[in-house]
Wavefront OBJ file of the C-alpha trace (Angstrom):
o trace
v 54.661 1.266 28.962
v 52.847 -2.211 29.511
v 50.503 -3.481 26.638
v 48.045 -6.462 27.327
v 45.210 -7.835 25.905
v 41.746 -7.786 27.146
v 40.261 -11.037 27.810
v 38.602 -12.766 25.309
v 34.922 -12.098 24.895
v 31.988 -14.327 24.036
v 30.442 -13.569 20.709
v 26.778 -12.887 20.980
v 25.009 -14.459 17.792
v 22.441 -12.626 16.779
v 24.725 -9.318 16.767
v 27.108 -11.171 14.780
v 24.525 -12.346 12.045
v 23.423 -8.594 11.983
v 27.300 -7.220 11.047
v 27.560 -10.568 8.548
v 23.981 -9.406 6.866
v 24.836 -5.716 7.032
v 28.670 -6.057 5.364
v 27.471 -8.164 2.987
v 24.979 -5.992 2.261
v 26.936 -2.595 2.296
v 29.370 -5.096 -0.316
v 26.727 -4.684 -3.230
v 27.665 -2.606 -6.596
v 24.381 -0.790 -6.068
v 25.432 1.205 -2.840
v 28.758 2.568 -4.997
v 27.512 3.513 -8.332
v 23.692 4.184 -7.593
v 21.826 6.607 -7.137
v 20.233 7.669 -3.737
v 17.160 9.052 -3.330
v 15.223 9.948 0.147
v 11.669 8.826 -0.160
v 8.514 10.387 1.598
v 6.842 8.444 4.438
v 3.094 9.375 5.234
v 0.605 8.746 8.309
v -0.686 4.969 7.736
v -4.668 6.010 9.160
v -5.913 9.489 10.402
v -4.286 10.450 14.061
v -1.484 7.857 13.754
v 1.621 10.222 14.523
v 4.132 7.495 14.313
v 4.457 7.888 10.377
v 6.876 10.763 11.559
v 9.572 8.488 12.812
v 10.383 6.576 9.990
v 13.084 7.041 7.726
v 13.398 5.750 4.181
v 15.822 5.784 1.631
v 16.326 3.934 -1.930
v 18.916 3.391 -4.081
v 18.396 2.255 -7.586
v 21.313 0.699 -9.691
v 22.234 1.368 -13.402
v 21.062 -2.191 -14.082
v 17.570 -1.326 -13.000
v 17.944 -2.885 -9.410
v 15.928 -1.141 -6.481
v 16.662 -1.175 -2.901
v 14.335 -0.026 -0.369
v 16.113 0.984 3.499
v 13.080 1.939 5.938
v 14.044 2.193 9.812
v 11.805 2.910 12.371
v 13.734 5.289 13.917
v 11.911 5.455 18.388
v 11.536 3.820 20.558
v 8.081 2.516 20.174
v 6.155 0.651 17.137
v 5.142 2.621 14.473
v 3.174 2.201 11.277
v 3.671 4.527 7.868
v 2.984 4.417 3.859
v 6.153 5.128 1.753
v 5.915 7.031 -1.047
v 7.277 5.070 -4.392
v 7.811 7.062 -7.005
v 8.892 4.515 -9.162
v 6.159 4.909 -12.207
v 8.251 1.788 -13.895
v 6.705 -0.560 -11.120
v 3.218 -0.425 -12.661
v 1.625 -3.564 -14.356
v 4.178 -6.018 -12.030
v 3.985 -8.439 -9.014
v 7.471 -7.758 -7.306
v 8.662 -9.488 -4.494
v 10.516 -7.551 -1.498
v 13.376 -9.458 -0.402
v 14.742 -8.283 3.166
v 18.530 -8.520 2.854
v 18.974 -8.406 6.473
v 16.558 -11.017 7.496
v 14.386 -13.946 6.129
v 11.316 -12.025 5.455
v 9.481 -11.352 1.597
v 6.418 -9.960 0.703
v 4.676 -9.855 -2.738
v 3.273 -6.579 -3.764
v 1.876 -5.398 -6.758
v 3.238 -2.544 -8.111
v 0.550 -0.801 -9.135
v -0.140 -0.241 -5.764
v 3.111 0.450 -4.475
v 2.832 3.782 -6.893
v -0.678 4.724 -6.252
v -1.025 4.127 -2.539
v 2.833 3.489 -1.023
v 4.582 0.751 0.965
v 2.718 -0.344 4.253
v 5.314 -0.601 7.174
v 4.368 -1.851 10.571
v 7.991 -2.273 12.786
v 8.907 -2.157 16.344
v 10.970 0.073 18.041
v 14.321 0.515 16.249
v 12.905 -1.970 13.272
v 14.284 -1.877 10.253
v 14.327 -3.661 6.343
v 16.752 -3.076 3.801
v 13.827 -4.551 0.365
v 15.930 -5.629 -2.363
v 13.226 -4.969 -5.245
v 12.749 -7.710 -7.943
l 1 2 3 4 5 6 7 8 9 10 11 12 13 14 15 16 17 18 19 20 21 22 23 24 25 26 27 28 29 30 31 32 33 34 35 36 37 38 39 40 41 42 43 44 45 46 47 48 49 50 51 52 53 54 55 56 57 58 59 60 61 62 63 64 65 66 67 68 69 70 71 72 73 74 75 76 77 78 79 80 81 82 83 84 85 86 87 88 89 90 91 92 93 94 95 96 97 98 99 100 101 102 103 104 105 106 107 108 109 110 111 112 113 114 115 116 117 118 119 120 121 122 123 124 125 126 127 128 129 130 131 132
């Protein structure tokens, strides 16, 4: 039997950053001991179809944390509401901290209950919102 090694291979960055982001990510107390709950994504305006692509997820920790996970899950863009039903959001500003990218956004939570999370991504997009 002969054994060898495959040649060495270049590293591509940005696929490298997105393994870093995701481990350390995946690393976090919340995705061991919280609880998961699938969360209900609905059409952004009348005939938009796209709102049936999405996926989203949360988990919420015993300390209170949130974490949002929303992929866009075709090939094409696609917009959607998510449903929050997180009644303890009311009468706060929170800020929605992507943990795979440099992106926030500052919502108030009043709205997050009442209407949902607005979600425009690209094909394959995706955030993983830590809530705070």
């Amino acid at each position: 039997m002969h054994l060898c090694y495959a040649p060495e291979e270049a590293t591509v960055p940005h696929i490298e950053r997105f393994y870093h982001q995701l481990l350390d990510s995946l690393a976090l107390d919340i995705f061991h001991e919280g609880n998961w709950q699938l969360l209900e994504c609905v059409t952004a305006w009348k005939g938009n179809s796209t709102w049936n692509n999405f996926i989203a997820f949360s988990w919420e920790g015993k300390d209170e944390r949130l974490l949002l996970i929303i992929v866009n899950y075709a090939s094409d863009r696609g917009q959607c509401y998510v449903q929050l039903p997180f009644e303890s959001l009311r009468g706060e500003t929170y800020r929605l901290q992507d943990l795979m990218s440099d992106i926030s956004y500052d919502r108030l939570g009043d709205n997050l209950v009442s209407r949902g999370l607005y979600l425009d991504l690209p094909a394959w997009g995706y955030h993983v919102f830590d809530v705070n």
